[in-house]
Every structure is written in structure tokens, then in C-alpha cells.
C-alpha positions in Angstrom: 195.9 -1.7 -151.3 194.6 1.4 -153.1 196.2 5.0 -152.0 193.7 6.8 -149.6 193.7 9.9 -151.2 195.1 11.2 -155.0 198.5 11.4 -156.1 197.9 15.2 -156.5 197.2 15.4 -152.4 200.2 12.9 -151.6 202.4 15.2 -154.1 201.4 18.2 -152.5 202.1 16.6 -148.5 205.2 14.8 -149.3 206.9 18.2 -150.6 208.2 19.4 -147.4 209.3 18.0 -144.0 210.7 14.5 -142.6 208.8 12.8 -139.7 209.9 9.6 -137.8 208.3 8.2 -135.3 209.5 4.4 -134.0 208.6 1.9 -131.5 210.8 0.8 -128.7 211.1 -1.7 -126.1 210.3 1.0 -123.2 208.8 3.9 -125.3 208.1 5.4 -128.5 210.4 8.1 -130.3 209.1 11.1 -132.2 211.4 13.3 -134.1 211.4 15.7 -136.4 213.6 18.7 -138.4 212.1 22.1 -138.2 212.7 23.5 -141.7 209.0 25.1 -143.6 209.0 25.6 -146.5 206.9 27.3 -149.5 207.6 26.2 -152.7 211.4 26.5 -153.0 211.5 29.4 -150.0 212.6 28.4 -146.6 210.0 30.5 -144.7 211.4 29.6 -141.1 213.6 27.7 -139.5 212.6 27.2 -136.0 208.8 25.3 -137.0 207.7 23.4 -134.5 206.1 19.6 -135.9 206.0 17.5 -132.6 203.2 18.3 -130.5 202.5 16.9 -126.8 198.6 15.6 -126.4 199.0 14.5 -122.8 201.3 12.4 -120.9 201.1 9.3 -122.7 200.5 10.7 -126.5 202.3 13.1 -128.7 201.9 13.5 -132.4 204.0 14.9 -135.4 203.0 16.4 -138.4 204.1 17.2 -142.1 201.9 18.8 -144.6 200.0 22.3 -144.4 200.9 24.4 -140.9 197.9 25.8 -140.2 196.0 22.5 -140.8 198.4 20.5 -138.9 198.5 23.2 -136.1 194.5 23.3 -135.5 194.4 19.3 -135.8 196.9 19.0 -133.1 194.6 21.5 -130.9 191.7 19.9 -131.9 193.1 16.8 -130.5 194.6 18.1 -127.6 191.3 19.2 -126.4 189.1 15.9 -127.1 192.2 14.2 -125.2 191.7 16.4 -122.2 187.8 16.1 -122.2 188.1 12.3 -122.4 190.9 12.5 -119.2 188.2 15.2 -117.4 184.9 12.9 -118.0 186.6 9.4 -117.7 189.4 10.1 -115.1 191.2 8.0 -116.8 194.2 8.4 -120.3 192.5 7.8 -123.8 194.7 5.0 -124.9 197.3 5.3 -128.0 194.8 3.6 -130.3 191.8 5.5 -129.3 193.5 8.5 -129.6 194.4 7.4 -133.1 191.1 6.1 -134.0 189.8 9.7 -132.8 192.1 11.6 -134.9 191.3 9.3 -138.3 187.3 10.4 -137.4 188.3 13.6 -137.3 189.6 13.8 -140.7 187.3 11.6 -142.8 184.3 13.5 -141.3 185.9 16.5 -143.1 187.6 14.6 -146.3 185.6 16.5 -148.9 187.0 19.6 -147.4 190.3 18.1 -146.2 192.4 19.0 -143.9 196.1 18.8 -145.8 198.3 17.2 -143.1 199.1 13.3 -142.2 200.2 13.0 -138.6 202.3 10.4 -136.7 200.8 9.8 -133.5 202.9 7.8 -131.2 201.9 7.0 -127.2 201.9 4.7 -124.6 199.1 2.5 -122.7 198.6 -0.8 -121.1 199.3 -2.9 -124.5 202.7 -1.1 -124.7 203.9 1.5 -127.5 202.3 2.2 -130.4 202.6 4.9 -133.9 200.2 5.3 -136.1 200.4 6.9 -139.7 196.9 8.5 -140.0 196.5 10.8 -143.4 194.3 13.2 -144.4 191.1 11.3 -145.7 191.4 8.8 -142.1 193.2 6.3 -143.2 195.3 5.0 -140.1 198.1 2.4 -139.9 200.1 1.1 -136.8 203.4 0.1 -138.0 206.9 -0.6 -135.6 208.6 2.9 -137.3 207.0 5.4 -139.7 208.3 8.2 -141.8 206.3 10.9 -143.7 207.5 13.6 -145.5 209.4 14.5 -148.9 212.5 13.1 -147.1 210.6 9.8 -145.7 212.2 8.3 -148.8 215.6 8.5 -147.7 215.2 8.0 -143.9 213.3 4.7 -144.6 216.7 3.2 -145.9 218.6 4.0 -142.6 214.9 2.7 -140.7 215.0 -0.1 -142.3 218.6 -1.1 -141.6 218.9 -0.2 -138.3 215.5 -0.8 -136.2 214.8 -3.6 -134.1 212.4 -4.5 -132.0 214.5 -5.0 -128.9 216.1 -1.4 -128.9 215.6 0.8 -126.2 214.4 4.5 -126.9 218.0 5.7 -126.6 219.3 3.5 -129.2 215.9 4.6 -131.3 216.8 8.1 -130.7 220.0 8.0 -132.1 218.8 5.7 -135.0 215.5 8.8 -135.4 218.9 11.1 -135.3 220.7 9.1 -138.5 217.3 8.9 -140.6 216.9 12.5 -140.4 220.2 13.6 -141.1 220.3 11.3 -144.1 217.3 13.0 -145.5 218.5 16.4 -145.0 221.8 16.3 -146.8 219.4 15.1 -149.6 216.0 16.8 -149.6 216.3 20.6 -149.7 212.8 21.0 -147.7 214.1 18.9 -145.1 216.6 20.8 -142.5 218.0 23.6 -139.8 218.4 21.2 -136.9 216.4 18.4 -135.3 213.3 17.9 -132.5 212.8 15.2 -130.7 210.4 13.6 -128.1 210.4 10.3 -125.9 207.4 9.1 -124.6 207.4 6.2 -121.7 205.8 4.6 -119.5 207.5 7.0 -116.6 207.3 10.6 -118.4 206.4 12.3 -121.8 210.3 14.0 -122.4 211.3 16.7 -124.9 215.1 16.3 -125.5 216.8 20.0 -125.1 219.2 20.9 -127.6 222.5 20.4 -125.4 221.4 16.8 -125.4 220.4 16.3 -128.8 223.9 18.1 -129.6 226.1 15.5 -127.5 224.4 12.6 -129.2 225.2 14.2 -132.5 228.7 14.4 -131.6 228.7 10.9 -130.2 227.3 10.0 -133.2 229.6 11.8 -135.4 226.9 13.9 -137.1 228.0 17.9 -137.8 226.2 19.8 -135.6 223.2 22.2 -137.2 224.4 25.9 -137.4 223.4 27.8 -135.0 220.1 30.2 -135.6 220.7 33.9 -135.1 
């Protein structure tokens, strides 16, 4: 299959961040690092690319802030109109589908960010690599990002369907670290998000700490 949008565009969206998002027997995992950069400058460490839509959808994002930051409000809001009109969840998919209208209605004037959207519904858990002309792909795990290269191998050798999202959070944990001893816009500590039938659940740092310790992983310095 033909790329969705130009090598110039996928250059220019692959040269920062690391994304992950992976599909588990009881939820789905969404992690991230929280390094921005322009160009070769770090311009903050404490970026936020996970973003809850409602209880049973989250998304994360790599690519332009701003653009990323309005599409995640954007479809935060159509999420919550659906809930208020329906009384009901938009499913994973819909949600998904939704987001991919959103950006090919504007792909002539793009919006420069490709999301992971991960959630839950009554056909279990899904993610979803949507980029910025609408193009949208459920896979089991995803990466994006300039460090999706190297993640992918750890992805790769460690996923399997039956693992449970604790197991899939350490395994998000590994992929990320991987890519940040390698790709220098890809770093400063770690985000993470678990979303399940039960709850939507942001991990705090203590507990993403203790796994990296269980895990034997150095722990990211701390901010000041």
C-alpha cells in the first residue's frame, strides 16, 4: 500500500517523540516520554502526549503541539456531545473513524500530528494509528514517532496477545527506554495510561518508578 501522505510530511512527524500504544487481554496501554523538541533544542521536558477522551478512550500524539493539542480538544468535545445526545460511550472504533474524518476533511490544510487512539467497548480493546491525511489502522501494538524504529524491535519480541496490561506496561516501559538511549528527541522520563473495562488509569510517577526498578531500568533524573 501507497504511503498516505509524502515523505516530506512523514520526515517532518517522525523527527520527534516515541508513542506506544498496545492491546491487552483486559485493556489497552498508552505510553509515552515527554521530551519536545525543535529542531535539535529540547524546548521542555515535562510535555504532555497522552490525552484522556472519556472513560473508555484516550489518545496519544507525536507531531506538531499545537495541532495535536487542538485535535485532542476537538475530540474530546464530539466524544462528550455523542455521550450527552446518545447517553451512551462512542465506541473505540467510532471514535477512531471520527478522528480520521476530522483530518481528511482538513488534508489540504493539514493538521501535522498522527495520533494513537486506544479504548475499550463491547468488542474488547482496540488502537488505532490514524495520521494526518485520515488514514486509520487498527493494529495489536503501535508505535509512532522518530524513535518508533527502535521500540518496534522490543514490540515485536515481547508482545503477545495473552498478556495482561501489567505485563504490557512493563513491555510499553522497555520499548521506550530503548528508543531513548538511541533517539535524541525521544526522552526526560515516561507517561503512561491504562484503559479497562473497570476504569480509565494514569500511572503516577512512584508507580512508574518501582516498575523501572523492578525492571532494572535507571530511573529518569529528576526535573528541577
Amino acid at each position: 500500500m501507497a504511503s498516505v501522505i509524502s515523505a516530506a510530511d512523514e520526515e517532518r512527524l517522525l523527527k520527534g517523540t516515541t508513542t506506544i500504544g498496545i492491546v491487552c487481554k483486559d485493556g489497552v496501554v498508552l505510553a509515552t516520554e515527554r521530551r519536545a523538541t525543535a529542531g535539535s533544542f529540547i524546548s521542555n521536558k515535562q510535555t504532555q502526549k497522552v490525552f484522556k477522551i472519556d472513560q473508555n478512550i484516550g489518545i496519544t500524539i507525536a507531531g506538531l503541539v499545537g495541532d495535536a493539542q487542538v485535535l485532542a480538544r476537538y475530540l474530546r468535545a464530539e466524544v462528550s456531545l455523542y455521550r450527552l445526545r446518545r447517553n451512551a460511550a462512542l465506541t473505540a472504533e467510532g471514535a477512531a473513524t471520527l478522528l480520521a474524518n476530522i483530518l481528511n476533511g482538513n488534508r489540504f490544510y493539514p493538521y501535522y500530528a498522527w495520533l494513537l487512539l486506544g479504548g475499550i467497548d463491547a468488542k474488547g480493546g482496540h488502537v488505532f494509528s490514524v495520521d494526518p491525511a485520515g488514514g486509520c489502522i487498527e493494529d495489536k501494538f503501535v508505535s509512532v514517532g522518530s524513535g518508533s524504529y527502535i521500540a518496534y524491535g522490543l514490540l515485536e519480541e515481547g508482545y503477545s496477545r495473552d498478556m495482561s496490561t501489567s505485563d504490557g506496561v512493563d513491555l510499553a516501559l522497555r520499548g521506550l527506554t530503548a528508543a531513548m538511549k538511541r533517539d535524541s528527541a525521544s526522552g526526560d522520563g515516561y507517561l503512561v495510561h491504562v484503559v479497562s473495562a473497570k476504569e480509565y488509569r494514569e500511572l503516577s510517577d512512584d508507580e512508574i518508578n518501582k516498575r523501572l526498578k523492578a525492571l532494572k531500568i535507571p530511573l529518569p533524573p529528576p526535573l528541577p
